[in-house]
C-alpha positions as a LaTeX table, in Angstrom:
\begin{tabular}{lrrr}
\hline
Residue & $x$ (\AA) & $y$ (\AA) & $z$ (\AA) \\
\hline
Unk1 & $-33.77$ & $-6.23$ & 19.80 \\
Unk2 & $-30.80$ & $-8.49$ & 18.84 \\
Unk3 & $-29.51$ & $-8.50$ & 15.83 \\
Unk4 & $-28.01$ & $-11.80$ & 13.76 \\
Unk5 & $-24.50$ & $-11.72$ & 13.11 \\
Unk6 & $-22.94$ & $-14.10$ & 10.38 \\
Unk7 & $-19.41$ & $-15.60$ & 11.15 \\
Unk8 & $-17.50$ & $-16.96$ & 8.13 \\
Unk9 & $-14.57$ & $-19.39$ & 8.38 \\
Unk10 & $-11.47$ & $-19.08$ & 6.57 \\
Unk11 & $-12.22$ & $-22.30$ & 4.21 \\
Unk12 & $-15.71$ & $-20.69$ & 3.38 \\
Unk13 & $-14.53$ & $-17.38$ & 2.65 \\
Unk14 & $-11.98$ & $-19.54$ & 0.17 \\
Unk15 & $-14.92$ & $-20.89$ & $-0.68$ \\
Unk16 & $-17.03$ & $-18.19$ & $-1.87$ \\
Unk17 & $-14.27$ & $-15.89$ & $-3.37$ \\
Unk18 & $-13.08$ & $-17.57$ & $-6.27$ \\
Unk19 & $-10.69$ & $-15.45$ & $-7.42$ \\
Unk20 & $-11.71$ & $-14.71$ & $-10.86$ \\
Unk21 & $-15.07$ & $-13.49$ & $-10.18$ \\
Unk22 & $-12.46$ & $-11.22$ & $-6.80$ \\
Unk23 & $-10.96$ & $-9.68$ & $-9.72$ \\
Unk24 & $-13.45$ & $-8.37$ & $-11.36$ \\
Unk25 & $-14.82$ & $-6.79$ & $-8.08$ \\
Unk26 & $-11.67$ & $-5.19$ & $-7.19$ \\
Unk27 & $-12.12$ & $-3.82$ & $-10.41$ \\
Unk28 & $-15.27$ & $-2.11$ & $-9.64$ \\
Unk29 & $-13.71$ & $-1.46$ & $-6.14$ \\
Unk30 & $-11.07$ & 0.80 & $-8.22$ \\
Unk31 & $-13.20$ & 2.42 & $-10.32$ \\
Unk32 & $-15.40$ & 3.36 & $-7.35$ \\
Unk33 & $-12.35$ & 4.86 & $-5.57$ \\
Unk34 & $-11.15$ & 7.16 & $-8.90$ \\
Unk35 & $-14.51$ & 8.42 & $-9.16$ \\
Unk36 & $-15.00$ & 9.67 & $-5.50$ \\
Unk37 & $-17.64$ & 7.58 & $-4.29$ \\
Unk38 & $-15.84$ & 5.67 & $-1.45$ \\
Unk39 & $-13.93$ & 7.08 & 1.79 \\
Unk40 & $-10.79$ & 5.09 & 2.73 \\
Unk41 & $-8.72$ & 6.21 & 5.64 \\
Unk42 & $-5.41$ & 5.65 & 5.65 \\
Unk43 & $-4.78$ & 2.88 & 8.15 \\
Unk44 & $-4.00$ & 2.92 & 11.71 \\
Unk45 & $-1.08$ & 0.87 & 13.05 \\
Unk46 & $-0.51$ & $-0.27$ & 17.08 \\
Unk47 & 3.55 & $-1.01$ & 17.13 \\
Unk48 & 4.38 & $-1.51$ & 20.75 \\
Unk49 & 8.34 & $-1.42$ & 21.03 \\
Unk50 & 9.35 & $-5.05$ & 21.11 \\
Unk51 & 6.08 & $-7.25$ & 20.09 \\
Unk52 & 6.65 & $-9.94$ & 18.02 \\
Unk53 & 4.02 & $-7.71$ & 15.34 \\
Unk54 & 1.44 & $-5.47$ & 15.06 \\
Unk55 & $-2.14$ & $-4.65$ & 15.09 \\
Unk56 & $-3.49$ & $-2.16$ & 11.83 \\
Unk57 & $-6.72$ & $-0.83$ & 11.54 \\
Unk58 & $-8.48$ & $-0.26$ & 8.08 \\
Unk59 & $-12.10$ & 1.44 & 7.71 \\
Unk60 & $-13.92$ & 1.64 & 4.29 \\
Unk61 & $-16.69$ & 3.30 & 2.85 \\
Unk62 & $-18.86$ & 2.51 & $-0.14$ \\
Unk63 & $-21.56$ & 1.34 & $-1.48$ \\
Unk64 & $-23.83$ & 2.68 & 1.75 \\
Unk65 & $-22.08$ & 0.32 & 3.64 \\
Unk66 & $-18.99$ & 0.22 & 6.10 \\
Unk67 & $-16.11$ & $-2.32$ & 6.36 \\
Unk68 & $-13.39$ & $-2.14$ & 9.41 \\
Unk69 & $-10.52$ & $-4.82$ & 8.78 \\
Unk70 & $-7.99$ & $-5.46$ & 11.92 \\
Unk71 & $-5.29$ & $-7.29$ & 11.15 \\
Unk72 & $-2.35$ & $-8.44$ & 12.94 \\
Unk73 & 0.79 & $-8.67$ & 10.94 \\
Unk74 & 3.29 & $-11.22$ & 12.98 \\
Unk75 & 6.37 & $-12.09$ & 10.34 \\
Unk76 & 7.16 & $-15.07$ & 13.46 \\
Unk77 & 3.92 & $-17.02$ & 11.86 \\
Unk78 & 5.97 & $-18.32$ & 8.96 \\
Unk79 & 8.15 & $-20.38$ & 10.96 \\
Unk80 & 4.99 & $-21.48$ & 12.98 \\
Unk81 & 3.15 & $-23.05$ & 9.66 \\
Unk82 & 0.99 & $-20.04$ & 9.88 \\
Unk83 & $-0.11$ & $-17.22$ & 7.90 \\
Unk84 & 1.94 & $-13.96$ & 9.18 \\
Unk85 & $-1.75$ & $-12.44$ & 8.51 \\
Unk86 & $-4.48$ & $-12.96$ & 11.35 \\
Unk87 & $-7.44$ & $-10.65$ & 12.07 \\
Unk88 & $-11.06$ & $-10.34$ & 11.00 \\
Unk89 & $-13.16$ & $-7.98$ & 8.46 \\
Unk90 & $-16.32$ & $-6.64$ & 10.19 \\
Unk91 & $-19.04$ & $-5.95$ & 7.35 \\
Unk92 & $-21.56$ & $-3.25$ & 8.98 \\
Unk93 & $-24.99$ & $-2.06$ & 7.33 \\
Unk94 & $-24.97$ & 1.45 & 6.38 \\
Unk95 & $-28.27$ & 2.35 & 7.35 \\
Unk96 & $-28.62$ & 1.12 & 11.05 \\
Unk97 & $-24.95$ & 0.32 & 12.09 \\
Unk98 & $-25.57$ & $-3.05$ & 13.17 \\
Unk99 & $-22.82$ & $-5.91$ & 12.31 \\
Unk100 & $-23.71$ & $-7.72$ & 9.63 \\
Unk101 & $-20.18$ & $-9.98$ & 9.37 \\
Unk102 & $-17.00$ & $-11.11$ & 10.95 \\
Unk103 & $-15.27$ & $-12.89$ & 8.33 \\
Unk104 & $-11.21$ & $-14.61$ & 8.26 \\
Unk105 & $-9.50$ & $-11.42$ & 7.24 \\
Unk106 & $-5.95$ & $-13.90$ & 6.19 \\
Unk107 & $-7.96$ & $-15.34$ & 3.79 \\
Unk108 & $-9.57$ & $-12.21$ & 2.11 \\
Unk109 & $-6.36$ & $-10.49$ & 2.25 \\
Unk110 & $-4.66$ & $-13.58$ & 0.81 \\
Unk111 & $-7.14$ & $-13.72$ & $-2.14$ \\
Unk112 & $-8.07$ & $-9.87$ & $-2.32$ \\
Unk113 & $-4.08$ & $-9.04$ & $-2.62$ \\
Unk114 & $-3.16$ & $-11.37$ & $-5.48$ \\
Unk115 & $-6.91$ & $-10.05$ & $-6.94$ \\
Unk116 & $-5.56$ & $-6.72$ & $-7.38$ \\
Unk117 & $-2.06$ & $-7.56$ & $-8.49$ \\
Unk118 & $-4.02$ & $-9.31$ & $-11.49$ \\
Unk119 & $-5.68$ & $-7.04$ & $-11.75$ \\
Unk120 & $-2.55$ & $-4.51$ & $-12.35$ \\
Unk121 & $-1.26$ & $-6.86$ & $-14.27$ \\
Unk122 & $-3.97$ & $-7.08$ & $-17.04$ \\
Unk123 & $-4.43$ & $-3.43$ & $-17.40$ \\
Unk124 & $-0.72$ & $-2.45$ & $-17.34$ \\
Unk125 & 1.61 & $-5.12$ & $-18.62$ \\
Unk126 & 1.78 & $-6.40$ & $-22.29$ \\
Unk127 & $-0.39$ & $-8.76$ & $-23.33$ \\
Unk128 & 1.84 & $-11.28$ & $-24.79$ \\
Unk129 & 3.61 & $-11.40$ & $-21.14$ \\
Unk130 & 4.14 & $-15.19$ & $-20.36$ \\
Unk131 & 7.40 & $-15.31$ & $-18.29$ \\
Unk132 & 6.52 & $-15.31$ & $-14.43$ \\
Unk133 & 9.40 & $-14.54$ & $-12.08$ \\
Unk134 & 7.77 & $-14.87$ & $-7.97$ \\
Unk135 & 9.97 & $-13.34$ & $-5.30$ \\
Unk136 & 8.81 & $-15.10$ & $-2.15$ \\
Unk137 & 6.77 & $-18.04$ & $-1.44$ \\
Unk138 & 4.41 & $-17.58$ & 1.18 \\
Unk139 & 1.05 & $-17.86$ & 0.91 \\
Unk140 & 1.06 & $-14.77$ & $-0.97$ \\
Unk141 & 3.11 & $-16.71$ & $-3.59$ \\
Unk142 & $-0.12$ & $-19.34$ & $-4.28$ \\
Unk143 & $-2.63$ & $-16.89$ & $-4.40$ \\
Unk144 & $-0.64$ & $-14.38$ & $-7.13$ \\
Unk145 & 0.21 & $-17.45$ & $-8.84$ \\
Unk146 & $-3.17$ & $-18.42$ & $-9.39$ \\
Unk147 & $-4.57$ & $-14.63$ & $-9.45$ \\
Unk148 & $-1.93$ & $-14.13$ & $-12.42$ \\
Unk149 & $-2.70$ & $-17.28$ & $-14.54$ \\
Unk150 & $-6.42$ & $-15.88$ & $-14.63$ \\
Unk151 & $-5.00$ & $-12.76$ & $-16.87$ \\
Unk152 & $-2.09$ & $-13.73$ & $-18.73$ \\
Unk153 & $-1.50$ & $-17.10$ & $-20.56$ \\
Unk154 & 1.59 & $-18.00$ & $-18.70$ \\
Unk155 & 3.80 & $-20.31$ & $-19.93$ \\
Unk156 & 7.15 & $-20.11$ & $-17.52$ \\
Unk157 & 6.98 & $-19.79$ & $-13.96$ \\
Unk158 & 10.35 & $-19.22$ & $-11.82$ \\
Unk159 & 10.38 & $-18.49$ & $-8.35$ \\
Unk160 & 13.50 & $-17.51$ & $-5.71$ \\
Unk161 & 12.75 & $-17.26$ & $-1.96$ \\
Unk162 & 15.36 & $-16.97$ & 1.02 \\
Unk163 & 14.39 & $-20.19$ & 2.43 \\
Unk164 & 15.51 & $-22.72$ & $-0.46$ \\
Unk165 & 13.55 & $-25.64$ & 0.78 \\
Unk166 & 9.80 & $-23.46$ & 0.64 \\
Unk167 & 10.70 & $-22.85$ & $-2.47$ \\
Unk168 & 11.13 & $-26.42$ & $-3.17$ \\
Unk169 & 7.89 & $-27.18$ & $-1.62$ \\
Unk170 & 6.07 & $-24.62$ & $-3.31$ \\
Unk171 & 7.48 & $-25.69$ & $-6.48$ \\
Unk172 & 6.40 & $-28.90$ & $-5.88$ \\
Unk173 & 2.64 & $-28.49$ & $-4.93$ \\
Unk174 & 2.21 & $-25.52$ & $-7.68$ \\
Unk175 & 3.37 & $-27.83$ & $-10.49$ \\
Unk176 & 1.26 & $-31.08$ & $-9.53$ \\
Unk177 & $-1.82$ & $-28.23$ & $-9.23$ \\
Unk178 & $-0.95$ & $-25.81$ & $-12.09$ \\
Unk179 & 0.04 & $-28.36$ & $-14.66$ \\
Unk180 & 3.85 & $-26.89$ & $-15.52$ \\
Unk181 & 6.80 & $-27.15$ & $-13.97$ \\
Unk182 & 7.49 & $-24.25$ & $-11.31$ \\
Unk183 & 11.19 & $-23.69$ & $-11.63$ \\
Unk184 & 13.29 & $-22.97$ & $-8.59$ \\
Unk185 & 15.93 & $-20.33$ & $-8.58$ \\
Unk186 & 18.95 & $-20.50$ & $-6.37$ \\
Unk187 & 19.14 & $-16.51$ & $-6.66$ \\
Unk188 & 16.68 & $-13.95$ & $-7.12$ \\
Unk189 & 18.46 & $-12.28$ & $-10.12$ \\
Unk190 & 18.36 & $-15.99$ & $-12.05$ \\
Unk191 & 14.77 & $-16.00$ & $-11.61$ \\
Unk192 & 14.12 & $-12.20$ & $-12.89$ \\
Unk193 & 16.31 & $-12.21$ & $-16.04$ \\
Unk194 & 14.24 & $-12.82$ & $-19.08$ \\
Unk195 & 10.71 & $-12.68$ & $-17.37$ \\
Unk196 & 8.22 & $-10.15$ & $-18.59$ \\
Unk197 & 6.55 & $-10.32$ & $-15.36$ \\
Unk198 & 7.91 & $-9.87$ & $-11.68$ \\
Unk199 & 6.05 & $-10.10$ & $-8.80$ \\
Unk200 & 7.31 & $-9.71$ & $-5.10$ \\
Unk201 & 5.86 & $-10.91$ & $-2.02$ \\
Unk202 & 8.69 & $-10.78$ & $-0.20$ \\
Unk203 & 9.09 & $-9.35$ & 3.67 \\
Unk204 & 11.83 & $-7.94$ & 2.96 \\
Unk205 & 13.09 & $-4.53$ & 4.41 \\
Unk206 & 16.00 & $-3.93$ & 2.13 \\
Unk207 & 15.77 & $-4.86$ & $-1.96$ \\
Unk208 & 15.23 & $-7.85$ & $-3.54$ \\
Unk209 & 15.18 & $-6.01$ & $-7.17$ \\
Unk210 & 18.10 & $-4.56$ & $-9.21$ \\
Unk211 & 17.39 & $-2.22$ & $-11.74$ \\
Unk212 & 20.34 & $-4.26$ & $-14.05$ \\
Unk213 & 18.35 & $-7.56$ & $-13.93$ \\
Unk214 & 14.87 & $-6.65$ & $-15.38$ \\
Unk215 & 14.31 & $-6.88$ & $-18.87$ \\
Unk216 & 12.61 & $-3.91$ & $-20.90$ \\
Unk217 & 9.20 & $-4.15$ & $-21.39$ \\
Unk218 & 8.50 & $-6.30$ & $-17.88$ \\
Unk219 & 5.92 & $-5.16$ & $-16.01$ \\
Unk220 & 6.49 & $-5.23$ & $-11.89$ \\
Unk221 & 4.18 & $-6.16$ & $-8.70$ \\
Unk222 & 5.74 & $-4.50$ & $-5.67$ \\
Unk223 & 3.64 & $-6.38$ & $-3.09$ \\
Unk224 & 5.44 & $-7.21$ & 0.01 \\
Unk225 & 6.61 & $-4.11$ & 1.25 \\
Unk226 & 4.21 & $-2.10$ & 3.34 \\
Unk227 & 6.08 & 0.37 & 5.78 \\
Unk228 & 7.97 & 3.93 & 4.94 \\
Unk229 & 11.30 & 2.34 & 6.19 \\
Unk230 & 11.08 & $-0.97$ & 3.69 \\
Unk231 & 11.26 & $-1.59$ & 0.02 \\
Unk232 & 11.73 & $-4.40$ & $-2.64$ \\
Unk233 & 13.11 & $-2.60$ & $-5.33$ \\
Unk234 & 16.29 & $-0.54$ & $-5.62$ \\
Unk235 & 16.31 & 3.24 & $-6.26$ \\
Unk236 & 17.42 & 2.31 & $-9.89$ \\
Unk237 & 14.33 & 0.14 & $-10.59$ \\
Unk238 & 11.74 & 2.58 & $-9.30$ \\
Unk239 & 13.55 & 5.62 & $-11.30$ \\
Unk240 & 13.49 & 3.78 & $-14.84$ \\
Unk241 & 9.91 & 2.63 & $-14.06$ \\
Unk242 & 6.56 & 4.38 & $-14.90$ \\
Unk243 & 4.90 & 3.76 & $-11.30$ \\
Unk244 & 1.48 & 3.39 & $-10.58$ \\
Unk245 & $-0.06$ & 2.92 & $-7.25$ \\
Unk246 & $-3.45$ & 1.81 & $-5.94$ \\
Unk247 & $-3.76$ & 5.37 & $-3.55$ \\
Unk248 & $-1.57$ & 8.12 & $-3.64$ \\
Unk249 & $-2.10$ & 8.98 & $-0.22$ \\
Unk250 & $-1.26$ & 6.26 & 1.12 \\
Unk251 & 1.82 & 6.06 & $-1.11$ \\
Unk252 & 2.96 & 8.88 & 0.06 \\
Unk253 & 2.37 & 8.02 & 3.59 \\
Unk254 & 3.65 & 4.33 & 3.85 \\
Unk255 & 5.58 & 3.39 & 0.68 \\
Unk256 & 9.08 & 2.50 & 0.99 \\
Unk257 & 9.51 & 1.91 & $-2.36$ \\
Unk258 & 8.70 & 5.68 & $-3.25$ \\
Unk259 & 9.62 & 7.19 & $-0.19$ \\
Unk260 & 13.50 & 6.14 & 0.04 \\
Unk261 & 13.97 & 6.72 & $-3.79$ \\
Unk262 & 12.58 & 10.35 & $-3.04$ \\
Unk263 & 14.64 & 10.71 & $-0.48$ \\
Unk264 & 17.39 & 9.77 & $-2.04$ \\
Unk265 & 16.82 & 12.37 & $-4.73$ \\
Unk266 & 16.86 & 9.48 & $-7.89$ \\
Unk267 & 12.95 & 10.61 & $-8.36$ \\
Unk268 & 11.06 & 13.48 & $-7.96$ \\
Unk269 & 7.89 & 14.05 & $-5.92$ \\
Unk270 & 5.51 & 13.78 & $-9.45$ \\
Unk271 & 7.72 & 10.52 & $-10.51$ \\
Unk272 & 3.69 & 8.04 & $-9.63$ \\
Unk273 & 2.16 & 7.81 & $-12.85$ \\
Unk274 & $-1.11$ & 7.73 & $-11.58$ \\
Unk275 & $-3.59$ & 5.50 & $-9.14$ \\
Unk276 & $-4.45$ & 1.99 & $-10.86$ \\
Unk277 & $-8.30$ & 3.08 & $-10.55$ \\
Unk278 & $-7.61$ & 6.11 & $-12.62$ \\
Unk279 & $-6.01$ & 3.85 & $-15.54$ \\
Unk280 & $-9.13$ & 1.64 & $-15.46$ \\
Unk281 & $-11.57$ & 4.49 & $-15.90$ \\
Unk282 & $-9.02$ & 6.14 & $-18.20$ \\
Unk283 & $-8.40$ & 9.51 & $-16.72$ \\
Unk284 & $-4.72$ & 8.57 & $-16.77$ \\
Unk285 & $-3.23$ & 6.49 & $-19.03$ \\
Unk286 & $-0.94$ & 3.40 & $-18.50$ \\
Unk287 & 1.45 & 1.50 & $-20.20$ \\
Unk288 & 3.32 & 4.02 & $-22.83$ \\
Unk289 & 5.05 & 1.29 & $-25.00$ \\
Unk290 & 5.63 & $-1.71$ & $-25.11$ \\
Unk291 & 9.43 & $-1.20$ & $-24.27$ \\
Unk292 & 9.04 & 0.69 & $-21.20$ \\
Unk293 & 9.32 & $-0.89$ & $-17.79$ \\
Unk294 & 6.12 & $-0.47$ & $-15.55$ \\
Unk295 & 5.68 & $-0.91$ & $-11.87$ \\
Unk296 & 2.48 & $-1.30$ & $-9.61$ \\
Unk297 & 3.09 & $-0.36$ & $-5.77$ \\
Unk298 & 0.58 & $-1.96$ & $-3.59$ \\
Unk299 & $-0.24$ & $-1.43$ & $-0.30$ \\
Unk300 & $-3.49$ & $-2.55$ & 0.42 \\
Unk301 & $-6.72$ & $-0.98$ & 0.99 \\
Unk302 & $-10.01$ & $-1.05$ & 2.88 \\
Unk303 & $-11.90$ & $-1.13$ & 0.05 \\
Unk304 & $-10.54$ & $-3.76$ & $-1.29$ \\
Unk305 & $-11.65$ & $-5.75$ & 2.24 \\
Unk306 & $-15.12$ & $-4.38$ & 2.05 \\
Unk307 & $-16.01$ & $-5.03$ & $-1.73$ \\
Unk308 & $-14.60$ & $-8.86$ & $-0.88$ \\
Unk309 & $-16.61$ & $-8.76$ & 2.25 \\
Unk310 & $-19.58$ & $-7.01$ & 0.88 \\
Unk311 & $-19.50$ & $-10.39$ & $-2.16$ \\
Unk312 & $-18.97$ & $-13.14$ & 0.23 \\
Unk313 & $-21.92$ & $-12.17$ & 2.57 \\
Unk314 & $-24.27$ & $-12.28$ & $-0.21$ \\
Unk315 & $-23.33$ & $-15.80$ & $-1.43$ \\
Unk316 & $-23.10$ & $-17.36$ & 1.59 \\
Unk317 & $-26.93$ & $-15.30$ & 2.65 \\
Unk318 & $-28.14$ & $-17.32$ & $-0.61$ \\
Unk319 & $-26.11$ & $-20.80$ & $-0.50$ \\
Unk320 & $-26.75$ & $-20.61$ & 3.73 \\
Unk321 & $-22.65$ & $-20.76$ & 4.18 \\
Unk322 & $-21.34$ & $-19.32$ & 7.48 \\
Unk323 & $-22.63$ & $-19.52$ & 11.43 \\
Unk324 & $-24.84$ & $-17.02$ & 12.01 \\
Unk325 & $-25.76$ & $-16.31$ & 16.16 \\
Unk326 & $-27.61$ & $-13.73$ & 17.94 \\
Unk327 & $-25.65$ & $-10.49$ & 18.65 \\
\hline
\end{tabular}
C-alpha cells in the first residue's frame, strides 16, 4: 500500500513559518527538551579529506513523532549566490514509520536558527536592549535581524562582515525593508562598542570577539561557530560571560567556543550556566544583573528541525501548500 509523501519548497516553507509564531515553538521545543520528553542525538558528520564540505546527520524525537535533518554544509556556496546550507528535513509518523515530509532544510535552518537566537535573546538579555551589533551577513544575518526585532524594540542596527561590499548590500536591502538605517562598520570592534546586543553569524574559525570591546550588561549570540576546532569569541569573552547553551552535550562535544577556552585553562569544566530550556522552565536561572555580560552558544539541534517541520506540515495539510506524490 503506498503511502503519500508531501514535498515542500523552500519559498513555502518561508511561507508557512513566519517567524514569530517559529519562536514561540522553539520555545515549546526547549521546554520539551529540559523536561526529558524528547531524544536528540548528537549529530553525525561525513568529512571526507578534501571535499569542498560536508554532509551531518541530525535525528529527533518528540512529540510521538521522528525528524532526520541531512544537511550539507559547503562554505564555497557564498561565493556561488547560494546558501552554504543545502539538505532536506524528513518528518516521519511515529506510529507506522512511514514518511510523512521532505521539506527545504536551508530554509528551516535559516528561520529555525535566528528563532532560537530570539528566543535567547528575550529570556536572557535586558529588556531595554536596543543596540544591535551583526557579525556577518549571510543569510543568517536577515533572518536574526528579523528574528531579533520580534523581541526587542531595536532602535540601532550596525553590522561588520569580511566582505565590505555584502555588507553594503545587506545594509541596503535591510534598511528599505526594516524601516532604519542599517549602519555599516568598516571593523568588527566599531560595530560592537556600545551595543547591548551582539550577534555572530560569522564562519569564522578563529575570533571575531574581544573581550575589551563589549560593553557590560550586553547580552551575546554565538551562532556561527559549529565545530570543536572553531570559535567566535576570544577566551577573555567566554571567561567574563555567564554562558548558556541550548545542550550541554553537545557543547561539550562540538563547541569551540567552550572547548578551546577549557583547554586553555581561562574556564573551568562547570563555567555553562545552564541549557536555555532549563532557564525557560526555570530550573536554572538566567541573567544575574543587569551589569553582567551573558552569552548564548548555539549549535543547533534536531529538535529544533522537527518542531519547525512538525508546524509547517500541518499548515500546509490545511491551506493544501506543498506537492504531495505517491511513495
Amino acid at each position: 500500500m503506498e503511502s503519500r509523501l508531501l514535498i515542500l519548497t523552500h519559498a513555502e516553507v518561508e511561507r508557512l513559518l513566519p517567524m514569530a509564531d517559529c519562536i514561540e515553538q522553539m520555545a515549546a521545543a526547549f521546554a520539551q527538551l529540559a523536561r526529558g520528553l524528547a531524544q536528540v542525538p548528537l549529530r553525525m558528520v561525513v568529512r571526507p579529506p578534501g571535499a569542498p564540505g560536508l554532509l551531518a546527520l541530525m535525528p529527533a524525537y518528540a512529540s510521538a513523532g521522528f525528524g532526520l535533518k541531512t544537511i550539507g554544509v559547503f562554505p564555497g556556496n557564498v561565493a556561488r549566490g547560494l546558501d552554504a546550507h543545502q539538505g532536506g528535513v524528513l518528518l516521519i509518523d511515529g506510529e507506522t514509520g512511514a514518511l510523512l515530509a521532505l521539506m527545504n532544510a536551508s530554509a528551516i535552518t535559516a528561520i529555525r536558527t535566528a528563532a532560537v537566537t530570539a528566543l535567547a535573546t528575550r529570556t536572557l538579555s535586558r529588556e531595554d536592549a536596543r543596540d544591535l551589533a551583526l557579525i556577518g551577513a549571510s543569510v543568517q544575518a536577515r533572518t536574526h535581524l528579523e528574528a531579533l526585532a520580534c523581541v526587542r524594540r531595536l532602535e540601532r542596527v550596525r553590522i561588520a562582515s569580511r566582505d565590505p561590499e555584502k555588507a553594503r548590500a545587506f545594509a541596503q536591502q535591510q534598511t528599505a525593508r526594516w524601516g532604519r538605517t542599517v549602519e555599516v562598520c568598516g571593523r568588527v570592534e566599531d560595530a560592537v562598542r556600545g551595543a547591548d546586543l551582539i550577534t555572530t553569524v560569522t564562519s569564522s574559525a578563529e575570533p571575531v570577539l574581544r573581550r575589551d570591546w563589549i560593553a557590560a550588561g550586553a547580552h551575546v549570540n554565538l551562532v556561527g561557530a559549529s565545530l570543536p576546532h572553531a570559535r567566535e569569541a576570544d577566551s577573555a569573552t567566554i571567561a567574563a560571560g555567564r554562558l548558556f547553551v541550548d545542550r550541554l552535550e553537545s557543547a561539550r562535544t562540538e563547541s569551540g567556543d567552550y572547548l578551546i577556552p577549557l583547554q586553555e585553562g581561562a574556564i573551568g569544566p562547570d563555567h555553562i550556566r545552564g541549557e536555555l530550556g532549563e532557564v525557560l522552565i526555570g530550573t536554572r536561572p538566567g541573567r544575574g544583573s543587569p551589569a553582567e555580560i551573558t552569552l548564548f552558544k548555539s549549535l543547533g539541534l534536531a529538535i529544533e528541525d522537527l518542531a519547525a517541520a512538525r508546524l509547517v506540515y500541518e499548515r500546509a495539510r490545511q491551506g493544501g501548500v506543498g506537492t504531495w506524490v505517491d511513495f
